[in-house]
VEXFINU-156922 format. One record per atom (N, C-alpha, C): residue in one letter; x, y, z. Coordinates in steps of 0.05 Angstrom, whole numbers, plus 5000, padded with zeros to 4 digits. Layout:
N
AXYZ/...
# end
This chain:
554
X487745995452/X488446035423/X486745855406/X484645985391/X483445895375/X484045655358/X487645655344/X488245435331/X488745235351/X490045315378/X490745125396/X488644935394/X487745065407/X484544935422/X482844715399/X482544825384/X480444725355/X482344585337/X483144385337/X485144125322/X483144265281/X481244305291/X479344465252/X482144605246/X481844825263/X483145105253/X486345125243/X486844785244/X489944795235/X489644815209/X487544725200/X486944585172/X487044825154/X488744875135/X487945115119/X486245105098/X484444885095/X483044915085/X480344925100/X480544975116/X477344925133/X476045235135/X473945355150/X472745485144/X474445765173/X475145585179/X476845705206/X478845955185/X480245855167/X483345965152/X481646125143/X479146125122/X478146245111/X476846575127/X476046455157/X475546625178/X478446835180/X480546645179/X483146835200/X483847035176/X483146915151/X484447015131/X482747375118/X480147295123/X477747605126/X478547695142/X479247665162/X479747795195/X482947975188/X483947905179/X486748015167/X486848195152/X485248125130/X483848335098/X483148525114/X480748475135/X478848695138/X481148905160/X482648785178/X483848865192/X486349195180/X487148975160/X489449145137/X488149395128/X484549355119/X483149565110/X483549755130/X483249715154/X481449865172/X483950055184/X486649955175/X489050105185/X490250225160/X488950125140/X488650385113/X487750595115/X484850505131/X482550855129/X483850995146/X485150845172/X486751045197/X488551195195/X489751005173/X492651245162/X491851435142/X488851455129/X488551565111/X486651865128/X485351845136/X484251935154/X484952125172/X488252105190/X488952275210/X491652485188/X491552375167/X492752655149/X492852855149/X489352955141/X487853105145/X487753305163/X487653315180/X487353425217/X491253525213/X492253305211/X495253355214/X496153525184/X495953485171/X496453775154/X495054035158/X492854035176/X492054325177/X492854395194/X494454255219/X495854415235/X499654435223/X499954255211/X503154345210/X503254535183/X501454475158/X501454585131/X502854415111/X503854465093/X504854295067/X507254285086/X508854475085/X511954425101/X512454225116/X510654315139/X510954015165/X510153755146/X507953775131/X508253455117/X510553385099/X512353505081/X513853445067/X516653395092/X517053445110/X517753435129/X517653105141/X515753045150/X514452775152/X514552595133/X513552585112/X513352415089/X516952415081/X518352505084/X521352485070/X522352295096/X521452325118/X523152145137/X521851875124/X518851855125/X516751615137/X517851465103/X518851645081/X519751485058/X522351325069/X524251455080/X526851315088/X526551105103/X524951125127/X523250805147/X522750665128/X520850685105/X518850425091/X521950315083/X523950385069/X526150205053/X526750115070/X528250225094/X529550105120/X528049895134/X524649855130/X523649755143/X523849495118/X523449515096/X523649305083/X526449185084/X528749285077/X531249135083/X531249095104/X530149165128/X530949055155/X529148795154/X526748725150/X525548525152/X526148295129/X525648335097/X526948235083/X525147975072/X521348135079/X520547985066/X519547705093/X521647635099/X521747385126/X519447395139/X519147525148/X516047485167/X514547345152/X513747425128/X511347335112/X511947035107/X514647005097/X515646705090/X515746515110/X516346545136/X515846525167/X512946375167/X511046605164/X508446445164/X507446205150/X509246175122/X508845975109/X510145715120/X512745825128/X514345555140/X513645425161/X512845635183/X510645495204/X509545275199/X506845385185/X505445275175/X506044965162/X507944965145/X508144715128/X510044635150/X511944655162/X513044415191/X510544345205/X508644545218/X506244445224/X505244255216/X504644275189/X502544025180/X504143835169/X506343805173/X508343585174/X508943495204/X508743595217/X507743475249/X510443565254/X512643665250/X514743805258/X515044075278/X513243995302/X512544275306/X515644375325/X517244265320/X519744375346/X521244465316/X521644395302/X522744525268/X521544805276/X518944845265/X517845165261/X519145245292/X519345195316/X520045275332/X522845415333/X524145245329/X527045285317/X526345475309/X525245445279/X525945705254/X525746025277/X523146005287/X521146195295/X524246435316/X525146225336/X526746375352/X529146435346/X531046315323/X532546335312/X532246595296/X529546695280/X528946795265/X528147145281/X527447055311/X526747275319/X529547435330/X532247285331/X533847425344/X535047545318/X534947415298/X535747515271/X534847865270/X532247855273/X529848065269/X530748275286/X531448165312/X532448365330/X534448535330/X536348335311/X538848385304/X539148695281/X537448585259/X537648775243/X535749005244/X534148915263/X532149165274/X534349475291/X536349365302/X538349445311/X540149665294/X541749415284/X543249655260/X541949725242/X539249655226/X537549925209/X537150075233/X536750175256/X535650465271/X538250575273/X540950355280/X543950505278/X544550655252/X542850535228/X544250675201/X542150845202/X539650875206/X538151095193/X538551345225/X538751305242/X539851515259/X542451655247/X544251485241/X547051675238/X547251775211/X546551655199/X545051715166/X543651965155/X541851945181/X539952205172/X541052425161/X542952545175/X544252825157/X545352845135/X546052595123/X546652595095/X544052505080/X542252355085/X539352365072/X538352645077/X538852725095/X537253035084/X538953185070/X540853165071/X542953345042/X541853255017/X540853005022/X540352934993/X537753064977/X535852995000/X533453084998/X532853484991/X534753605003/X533853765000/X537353954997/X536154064971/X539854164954/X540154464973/X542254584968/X543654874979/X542555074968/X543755294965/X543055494955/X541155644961/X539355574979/X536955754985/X537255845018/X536955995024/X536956155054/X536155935078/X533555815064/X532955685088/X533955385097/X535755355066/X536455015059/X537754905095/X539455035101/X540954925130/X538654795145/X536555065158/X533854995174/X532454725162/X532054775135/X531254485128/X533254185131/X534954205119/X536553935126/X536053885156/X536654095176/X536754015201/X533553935214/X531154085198/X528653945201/X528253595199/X529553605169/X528953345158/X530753095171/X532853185185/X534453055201/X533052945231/X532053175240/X530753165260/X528352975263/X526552895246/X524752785242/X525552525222/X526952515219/X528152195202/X529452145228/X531852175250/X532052035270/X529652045288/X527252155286/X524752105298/X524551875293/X523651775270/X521951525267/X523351345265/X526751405272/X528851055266/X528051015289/X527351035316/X527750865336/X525150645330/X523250675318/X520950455316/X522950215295/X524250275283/X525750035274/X527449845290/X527649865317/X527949715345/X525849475349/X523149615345/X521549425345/X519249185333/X519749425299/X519149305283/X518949095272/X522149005266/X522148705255/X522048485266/X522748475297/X522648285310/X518448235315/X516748525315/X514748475313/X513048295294/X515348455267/X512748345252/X514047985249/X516047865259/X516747575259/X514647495274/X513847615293/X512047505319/X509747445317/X508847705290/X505947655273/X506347335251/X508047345236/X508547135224/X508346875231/X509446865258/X508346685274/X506346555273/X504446825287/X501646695295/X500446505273/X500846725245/X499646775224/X501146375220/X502546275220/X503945995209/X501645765231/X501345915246/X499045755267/X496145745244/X496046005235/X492346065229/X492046145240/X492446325267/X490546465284/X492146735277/X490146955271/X489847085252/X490047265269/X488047235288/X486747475314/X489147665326/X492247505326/X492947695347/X495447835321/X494847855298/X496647975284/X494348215275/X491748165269/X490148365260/X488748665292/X489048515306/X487648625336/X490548745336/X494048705333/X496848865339/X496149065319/X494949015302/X495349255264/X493649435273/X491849405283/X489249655293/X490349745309/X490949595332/X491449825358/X494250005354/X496449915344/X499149985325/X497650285316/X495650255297/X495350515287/X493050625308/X492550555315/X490250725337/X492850935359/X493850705375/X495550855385/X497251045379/X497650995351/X500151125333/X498751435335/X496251385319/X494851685309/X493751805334/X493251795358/X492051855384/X494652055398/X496851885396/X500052075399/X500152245379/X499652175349/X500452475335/X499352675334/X496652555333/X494752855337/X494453045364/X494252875386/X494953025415/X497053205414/X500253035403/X502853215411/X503653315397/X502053355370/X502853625340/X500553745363/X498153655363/X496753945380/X498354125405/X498553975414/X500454055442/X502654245433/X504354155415/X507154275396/X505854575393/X503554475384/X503254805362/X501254965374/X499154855387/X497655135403/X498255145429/X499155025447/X500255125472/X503455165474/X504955075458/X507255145458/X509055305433/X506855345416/X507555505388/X509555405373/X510655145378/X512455005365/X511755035330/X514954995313/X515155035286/X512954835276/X514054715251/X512454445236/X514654325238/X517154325238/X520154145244/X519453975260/X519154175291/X518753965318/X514953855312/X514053955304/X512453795302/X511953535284/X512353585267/X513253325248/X514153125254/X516853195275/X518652975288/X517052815323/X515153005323/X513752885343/X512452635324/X510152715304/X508552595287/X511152305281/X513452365273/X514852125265/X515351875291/X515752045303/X516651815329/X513751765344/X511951845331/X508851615338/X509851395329/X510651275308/X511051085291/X512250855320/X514451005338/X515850805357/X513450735382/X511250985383/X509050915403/X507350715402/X507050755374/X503950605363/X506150265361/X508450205358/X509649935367/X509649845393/X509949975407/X510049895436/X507349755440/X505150005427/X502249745431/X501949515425/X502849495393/X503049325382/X504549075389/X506849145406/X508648905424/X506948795440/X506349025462/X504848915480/X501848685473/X500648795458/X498848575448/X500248305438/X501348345427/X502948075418/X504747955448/X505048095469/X506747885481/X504247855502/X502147945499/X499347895521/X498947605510/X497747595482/X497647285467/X499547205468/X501047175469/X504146975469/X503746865496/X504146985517/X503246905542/X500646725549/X498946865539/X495446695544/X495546515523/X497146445504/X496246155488/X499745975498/X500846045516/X503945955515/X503845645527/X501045575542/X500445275548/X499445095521/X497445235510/X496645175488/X498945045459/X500745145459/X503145205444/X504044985453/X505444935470/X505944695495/X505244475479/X503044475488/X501544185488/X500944135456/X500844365438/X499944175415/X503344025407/X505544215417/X508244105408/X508743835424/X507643845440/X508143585449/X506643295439/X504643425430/X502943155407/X504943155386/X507343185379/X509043145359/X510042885354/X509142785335/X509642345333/X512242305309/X512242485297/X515542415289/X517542595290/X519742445278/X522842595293/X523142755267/X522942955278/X525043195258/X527943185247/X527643135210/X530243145213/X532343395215/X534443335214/X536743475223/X537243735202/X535743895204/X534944165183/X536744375183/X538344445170/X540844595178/X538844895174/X539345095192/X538145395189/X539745465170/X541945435161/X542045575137/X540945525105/X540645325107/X539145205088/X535445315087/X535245295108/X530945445116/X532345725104/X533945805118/X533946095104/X534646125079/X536545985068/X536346065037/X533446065023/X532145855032/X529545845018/X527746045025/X527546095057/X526446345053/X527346595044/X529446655035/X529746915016/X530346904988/X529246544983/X528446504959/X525146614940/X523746554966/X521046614960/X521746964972/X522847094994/X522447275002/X522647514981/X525547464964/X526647824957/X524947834934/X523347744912/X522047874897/X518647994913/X518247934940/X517248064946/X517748344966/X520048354976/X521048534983/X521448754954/X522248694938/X522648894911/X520049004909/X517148864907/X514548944896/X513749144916/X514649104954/X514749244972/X516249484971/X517749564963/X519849704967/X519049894935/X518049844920/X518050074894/X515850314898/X514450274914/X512950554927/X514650784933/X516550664952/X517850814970/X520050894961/X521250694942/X523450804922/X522551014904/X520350944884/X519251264870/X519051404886/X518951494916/X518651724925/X521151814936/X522451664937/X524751744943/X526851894924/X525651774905/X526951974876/X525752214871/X523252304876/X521752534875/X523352704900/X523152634926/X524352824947/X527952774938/X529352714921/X532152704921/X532052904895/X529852894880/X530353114853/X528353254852/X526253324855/X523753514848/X524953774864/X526053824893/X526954004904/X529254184885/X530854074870/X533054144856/X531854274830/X530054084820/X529654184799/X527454404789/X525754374815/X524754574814/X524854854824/X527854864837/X529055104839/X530155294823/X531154984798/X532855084780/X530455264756/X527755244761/X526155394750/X525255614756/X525855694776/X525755964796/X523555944818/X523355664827/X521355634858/X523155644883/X523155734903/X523555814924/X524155504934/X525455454959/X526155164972/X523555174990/X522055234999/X518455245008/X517255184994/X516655324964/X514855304942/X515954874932/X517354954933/X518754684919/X517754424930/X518054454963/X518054224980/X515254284978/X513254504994/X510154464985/X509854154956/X510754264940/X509454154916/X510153864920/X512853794930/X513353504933/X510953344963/X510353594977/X508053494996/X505653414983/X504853584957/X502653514949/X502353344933/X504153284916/X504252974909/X504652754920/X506752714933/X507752364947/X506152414972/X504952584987/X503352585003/X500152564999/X499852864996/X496852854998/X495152664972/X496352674942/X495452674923/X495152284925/X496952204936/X498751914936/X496151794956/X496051874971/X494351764984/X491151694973/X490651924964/X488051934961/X487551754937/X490151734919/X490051504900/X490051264904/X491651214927/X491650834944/X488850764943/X486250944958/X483850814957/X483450684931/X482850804915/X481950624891/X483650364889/X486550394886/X488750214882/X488650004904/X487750024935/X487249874952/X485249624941/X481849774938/X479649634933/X481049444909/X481949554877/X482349344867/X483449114857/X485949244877/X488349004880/X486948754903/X486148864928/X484948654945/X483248514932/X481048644910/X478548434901/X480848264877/X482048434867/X484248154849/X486447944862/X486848054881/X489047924891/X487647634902/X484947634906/X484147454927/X483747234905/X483647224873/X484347004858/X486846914855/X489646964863/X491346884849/X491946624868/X491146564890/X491946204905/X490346154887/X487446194867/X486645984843/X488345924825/X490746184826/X491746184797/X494845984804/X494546014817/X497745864830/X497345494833/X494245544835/X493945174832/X493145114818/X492145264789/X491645204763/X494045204754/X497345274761/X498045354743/X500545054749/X500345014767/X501144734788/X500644464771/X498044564769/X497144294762/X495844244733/X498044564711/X498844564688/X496344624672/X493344684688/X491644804669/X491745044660/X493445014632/X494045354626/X491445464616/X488545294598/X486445534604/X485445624615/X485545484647/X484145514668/X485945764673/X488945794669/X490745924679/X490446234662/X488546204640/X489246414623/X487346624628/X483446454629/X482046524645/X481546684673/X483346574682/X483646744707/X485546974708/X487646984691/X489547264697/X487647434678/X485647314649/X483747544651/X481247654669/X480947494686/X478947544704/X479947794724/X482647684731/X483947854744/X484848244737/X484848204712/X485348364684/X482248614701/X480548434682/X478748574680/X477948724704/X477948614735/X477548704755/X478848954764/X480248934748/X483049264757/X482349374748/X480949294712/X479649634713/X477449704713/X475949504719/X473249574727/X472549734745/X475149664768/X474949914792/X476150084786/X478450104771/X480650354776/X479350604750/X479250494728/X477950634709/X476050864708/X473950764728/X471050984732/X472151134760/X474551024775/X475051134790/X477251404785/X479051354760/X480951584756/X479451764737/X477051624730/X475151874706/X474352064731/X473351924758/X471652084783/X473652294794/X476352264800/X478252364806/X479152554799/X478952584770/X480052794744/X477952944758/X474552904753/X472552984749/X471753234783/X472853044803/X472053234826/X474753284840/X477353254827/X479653324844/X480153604857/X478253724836/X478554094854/X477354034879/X474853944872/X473253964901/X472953744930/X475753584911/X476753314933/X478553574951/X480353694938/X483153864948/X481554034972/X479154134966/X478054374971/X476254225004/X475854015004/X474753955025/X476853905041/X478353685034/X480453535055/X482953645066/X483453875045/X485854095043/X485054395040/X483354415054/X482754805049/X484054985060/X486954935072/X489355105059/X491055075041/X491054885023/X492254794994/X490054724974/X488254964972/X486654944960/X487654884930/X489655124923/X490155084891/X492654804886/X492154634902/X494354464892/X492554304885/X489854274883/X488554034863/X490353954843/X491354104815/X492554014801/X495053834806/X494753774820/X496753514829/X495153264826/X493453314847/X490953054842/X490453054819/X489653214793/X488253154777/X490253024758/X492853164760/X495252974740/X496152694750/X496352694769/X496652424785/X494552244789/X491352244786/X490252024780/X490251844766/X491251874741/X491851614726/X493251434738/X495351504762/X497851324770/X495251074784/X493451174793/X491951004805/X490550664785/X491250844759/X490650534744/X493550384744/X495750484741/X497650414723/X498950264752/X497950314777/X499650264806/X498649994810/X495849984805/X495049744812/X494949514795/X495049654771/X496249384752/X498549314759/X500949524768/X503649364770/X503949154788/X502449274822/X502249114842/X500348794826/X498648804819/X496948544799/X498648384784/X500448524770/X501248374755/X503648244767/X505248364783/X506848264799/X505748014823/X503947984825/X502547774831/X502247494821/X501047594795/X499947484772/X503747274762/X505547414762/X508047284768/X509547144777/X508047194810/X508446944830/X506946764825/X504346804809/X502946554810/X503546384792/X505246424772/X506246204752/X508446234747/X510446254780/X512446224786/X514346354767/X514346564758/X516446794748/X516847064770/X516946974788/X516947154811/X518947424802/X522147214796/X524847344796/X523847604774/X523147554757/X523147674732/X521247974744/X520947984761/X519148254780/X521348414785/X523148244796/X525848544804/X527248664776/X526648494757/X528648614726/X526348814722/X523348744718/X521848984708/X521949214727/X521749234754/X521149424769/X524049644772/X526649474773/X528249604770/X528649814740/X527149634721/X527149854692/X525250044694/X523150034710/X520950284727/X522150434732/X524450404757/X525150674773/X527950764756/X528450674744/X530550814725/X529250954708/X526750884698/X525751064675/X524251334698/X523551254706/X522251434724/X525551674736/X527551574742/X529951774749/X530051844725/X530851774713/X531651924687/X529152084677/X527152124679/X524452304665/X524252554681/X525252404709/X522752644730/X524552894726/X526853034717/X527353274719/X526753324693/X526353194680/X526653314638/X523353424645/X521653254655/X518153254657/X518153464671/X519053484694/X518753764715/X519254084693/X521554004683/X522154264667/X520154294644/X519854104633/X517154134601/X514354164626/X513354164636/X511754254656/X510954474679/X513854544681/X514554724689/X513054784727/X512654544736/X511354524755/X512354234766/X510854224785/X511653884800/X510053634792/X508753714774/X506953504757/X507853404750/X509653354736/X512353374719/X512653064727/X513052984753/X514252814769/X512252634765/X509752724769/X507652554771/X506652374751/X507852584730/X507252414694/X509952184689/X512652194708/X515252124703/X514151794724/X512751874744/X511251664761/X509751384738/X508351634731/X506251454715/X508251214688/X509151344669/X511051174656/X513650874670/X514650994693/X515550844714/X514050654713/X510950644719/X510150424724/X509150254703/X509150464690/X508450284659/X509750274645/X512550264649/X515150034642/X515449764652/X515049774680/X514549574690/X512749474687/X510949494683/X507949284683/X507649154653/X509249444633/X509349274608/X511049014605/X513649024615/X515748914618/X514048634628/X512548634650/X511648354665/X510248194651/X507748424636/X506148364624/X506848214594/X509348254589/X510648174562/X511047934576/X513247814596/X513147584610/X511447394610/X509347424623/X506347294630/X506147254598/X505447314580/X503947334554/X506047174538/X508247174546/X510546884537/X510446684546/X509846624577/X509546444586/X507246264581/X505146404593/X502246244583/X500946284555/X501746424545/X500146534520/X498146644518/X498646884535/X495746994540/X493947134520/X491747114515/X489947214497/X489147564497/X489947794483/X489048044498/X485348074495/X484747874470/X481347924456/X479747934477/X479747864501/X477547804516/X477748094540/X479648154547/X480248404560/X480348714546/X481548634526/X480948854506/X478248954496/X477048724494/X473548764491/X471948904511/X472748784546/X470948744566/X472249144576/X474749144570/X476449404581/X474849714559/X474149554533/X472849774514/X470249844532/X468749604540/X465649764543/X466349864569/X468349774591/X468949884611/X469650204604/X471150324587/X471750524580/X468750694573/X467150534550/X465250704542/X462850774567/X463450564579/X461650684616/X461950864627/X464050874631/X465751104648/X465251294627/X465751424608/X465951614591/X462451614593/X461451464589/X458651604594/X458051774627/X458251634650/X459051634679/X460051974680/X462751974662/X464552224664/X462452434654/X460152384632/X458552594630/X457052654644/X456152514653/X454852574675/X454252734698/X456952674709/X458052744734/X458953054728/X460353114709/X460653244699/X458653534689/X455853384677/X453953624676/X453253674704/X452953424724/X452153574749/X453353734767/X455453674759/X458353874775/X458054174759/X457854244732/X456754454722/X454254614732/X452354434738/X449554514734/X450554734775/X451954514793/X451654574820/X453754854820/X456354814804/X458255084802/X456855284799/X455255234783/X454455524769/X452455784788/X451355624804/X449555734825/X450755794864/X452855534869/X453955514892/X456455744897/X455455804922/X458855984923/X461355824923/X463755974925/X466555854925/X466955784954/X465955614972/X465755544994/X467455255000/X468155115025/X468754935027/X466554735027/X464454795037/X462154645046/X459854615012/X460954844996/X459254834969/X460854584959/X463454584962/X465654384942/X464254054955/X463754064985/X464053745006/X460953694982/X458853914980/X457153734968/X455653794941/X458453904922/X458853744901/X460353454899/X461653464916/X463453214917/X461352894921/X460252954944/X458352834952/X456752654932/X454252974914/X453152944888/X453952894868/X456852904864/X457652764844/X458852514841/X460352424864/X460852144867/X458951924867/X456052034880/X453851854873/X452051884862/X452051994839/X451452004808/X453551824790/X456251874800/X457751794780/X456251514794/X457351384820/X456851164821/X454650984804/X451451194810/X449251084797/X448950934771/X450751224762/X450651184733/X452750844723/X455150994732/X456450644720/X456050364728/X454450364756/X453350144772/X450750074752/X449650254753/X447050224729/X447950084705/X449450244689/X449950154660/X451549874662/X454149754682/X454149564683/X452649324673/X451049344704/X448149134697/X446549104681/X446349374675/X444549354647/X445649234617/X447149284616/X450249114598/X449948914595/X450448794625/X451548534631/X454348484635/X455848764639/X458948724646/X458648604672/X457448694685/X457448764724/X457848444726/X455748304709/X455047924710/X457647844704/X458947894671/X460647764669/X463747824695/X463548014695/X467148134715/X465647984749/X463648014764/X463148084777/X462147794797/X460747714770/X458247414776/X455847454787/X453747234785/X452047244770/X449147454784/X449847384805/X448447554833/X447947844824/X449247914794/X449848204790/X448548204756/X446348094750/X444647914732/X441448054732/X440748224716/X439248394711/X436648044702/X437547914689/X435147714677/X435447584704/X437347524722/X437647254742/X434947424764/X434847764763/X432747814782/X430447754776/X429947824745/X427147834740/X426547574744/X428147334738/X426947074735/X427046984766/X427947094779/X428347094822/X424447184812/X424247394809/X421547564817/X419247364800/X419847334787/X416647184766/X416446714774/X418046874802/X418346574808/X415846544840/
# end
């Protein structure tokens, strides 16, 4: 074990943490693209059905998975850590095993409640009155007790990652997250194939195959983790035994209050994804019956939003929450050590970075969503209009997650569950009035969007009480960001005209407009940036149109 071994790598400040801590980022990415990636393949064999099917269980796991864990793992890693470098290493020990039977515990009764549960979550999810409503409940039943049994192994896993992670050694939580989804997607795609062309199976049973990957792809994930547990278990040993003072007498109930001190406002920021979707599959089915859509037509549409559309929005929302997020330990020790300009500076730095990415990215979105639908989905060809109403959520998502950050870092954490909870209330209360003035499932998507921008206003009012934040400098940098993109959007735009007009209605004409227009748009706002001088100021300096020439005439 890398931290064992290397007395550096305890150090979180050394180049080691900095190592375990890329190795984690890059790791998290790379089980982003996986899950984003085997969608694809798996909607063209089950169709919208089998996914709305899937996605209504895999919504019920994420809450269950968050109340069952509760945040702890993550806080775990911290506590480690600081008994660690307090030389208390039989304390973190304590916590660690104490903490894992806890994990086990509630890993237990969440799979007991969401197994026996299921049939009333699918009543919920999906209302009466239609011919096929029975077949469905008993689908959605079927595939929600699919995926409870991975909540057996979940929480006690992810304590085990927390672990490592309280060591610094990074390796065997990021190497469990890859193979977790490797193995996960290798079972779903084989046994939906298997389901449906050799055995002509529905999208029900296939779906519920697809759900209970979720318990496969853990088993890998154990196993890796108890391979390292084993091969560093001397290592572990011996650094506890270099332990030179006495631990005092630490009551566990006391460690735990503190950890679900720091834990539940992050469990809340966790858990509001899954809650907006959970309001969409508990009302969009109802209400868009009550407009005269079929219980098929209905659930399609709830597939094409919280599924297909949702996803393809995280990319953007991924890239620019990770490039912001990776300031706020600046902002948390500026704010420590009471430099509020230093403190003010940086939540606009932060500011600016969200929409620098998300901005040219929901103009790109609007701009090629037909021919995004048309490649990745060419049997739901006409449900683009989902993507194209639902890209904005991609700005308004990643500011919430940001700002909710931006919260913890100058310790108003709490004040995250009062805004987010006024999100999903506004968002219940919209999504059937929006569905009906819409008259479609968009409806939901626009009821999405406000949700989150109740909350982010709400935070954002917070933060701007607390520090006194300035809007002149973001407001400025956010205008020419706007006038880029709106140039960018023309762009992309005449060339997407110029290629329509000549190309057939093909899948392969749409993959390269998509193509040609994403890197035009790119050109273009990457260009104008620099040429600006935004790219320098948001970006730094490396991104400096004068820093090259004066590199070249040197």
């Amino acid at each position: 074990m890398s931290t064992v071994n290397n007395k550096q790598s305890t150090s979180p400040g050394n180049a080691g943490f900095v190592r375990g801590t890329m190795l984690l980022s890059g790791a998290s990415l790379i089980s982003r693209a996986l899950g984003l990636i085997y969608l694809f393949p798996f909607q063209f064999m089950v169709g919208a059905t089998g996914i709305m099917f899937y996605t209504y269980a895999y919504n019920y796991y994420a809450i269950m998975i968050g109340l069952a864990t509760a945040g702890i793992p993550v806080a775990v890693s911290k506590f480690v850590a600081k008994y660690n470098a307090l030389g208390e290493y039989d304390t973190s020990e304590r916590l660690y095993r104490s903490g894992l039977k806890i994990m086990s515990l509630t890993g237990i009764v969440s799979f007991l409640a969401l197994f026996f549960l299921a049939p009333y979550l699918a009543h919920r999810a999906i209302p009466g009155g239609d011919v096929d409503s029975a077949a469905y409940v008993d689908a959605v039943t079927m595939t929600i007790r699919g995926v409870s049994f991975a909540l057996l192994l979940i929480p006690p896993m992810s304590m085990t990652r927390g672990y490592f992670q309280g060591y610094q050694s990074m390796g065997p939580t990021a190497i469990s997250q890859i193979l977790e989804q490797i193995v996960r997607i290798i079972f779903l795609l084989a046994g939906v194939s298997i389901a449906i062309y050799l055995f002509d199976s529905g999208a029900a049973f296939a779906a519920t195959i697809a759900t209970f990957s979720a318990f496969i792809g853990a088993i890998g994930s154990v196993a890796v983790l108890i391979y390292y547990f084993r091969k560093r278990a001397s290592g572990l040993q011996e650094l506890r035994a270099t332990q030179t003072v006495r631990s005092p007498d630490r009551p566990l109930t006391d460690l735990y209050k503190e950890l679900l001190t720091y834990a539940i406002p992050i469990v809340m920021v966790g858990l509001s994804t899954p809650l907006y979707q959970v309001i969409d599959q508990n009302t969009m089915n109802a209400a868009l019956q009550s407009i005269g859509y079929t219980l098929e037509a209905a659930g399609n549409a709830t597939a094409y939003l919280i599924a297909d559309s949702h996803k393809i929005v995280l990319i953007p929302v991924s890239v620019a929450t990770g490039l912001s997020l990776s300031a706020t330990p600046l902002l948390t020790a500026s704010f420590t050590q009471g430099d509020m300009r230093k403190v003010r500076a940086q939540i606009s730095q932060i500011y600016q970075l969200v929409f620098f990415v998300t901005i040219p990215a929901v103009v790109g979105m609007i701009l090629l969503s037909e021919e995004t639908f048309h490649v990745l989905f060419p049997k739901d060809q006409a449900a683009w209009v989902y993507l194209l109403s639902y890209a904005p959520s991609a700005l308004f998502l990643a500011l919430y997650s940001v700002t909710a950050a931006v919260l913890q870092g100058i310790n108003r954490q709490y004040f995250t569950i009062i805004a987010t909870l006024a999100g999903l209330l506004a968002k219940y209360l919209l999504n059937a009035p929006l569905i009906h003035l819409t008259g479609d499932g968009t409806g939901a998507g626009y009821a999405t969007i406000i949700g989150y921008l109740v909350a982010t206003g709400l935070m954002f009012f917070r933060i701007t009480q607390t520090v006194k934040f300035p809007f002149s400098t973001v407001l400025r940098r956010t205008s020419l960001i706007l006038i880029i993109s709106a140039l960018m959007g023309a762009g992309v735009a005449l060339v997407k005209w110029g290629m329509v007009s000549f190309l057939p209605e093909t899948t392969w004409a749409s993959l390269l407009i998509l193509i040609i227009g994403a890197a035009v748009g790119i050109v273009i706002f990457a260009g104008l940036s620099i040429w600006s001088g935004l790219a320098e100021v948001i970006l730094g300096r490396k991104f400096s149109l004068k820093r090259g020439r004066n590199h070249a005439s040197r």
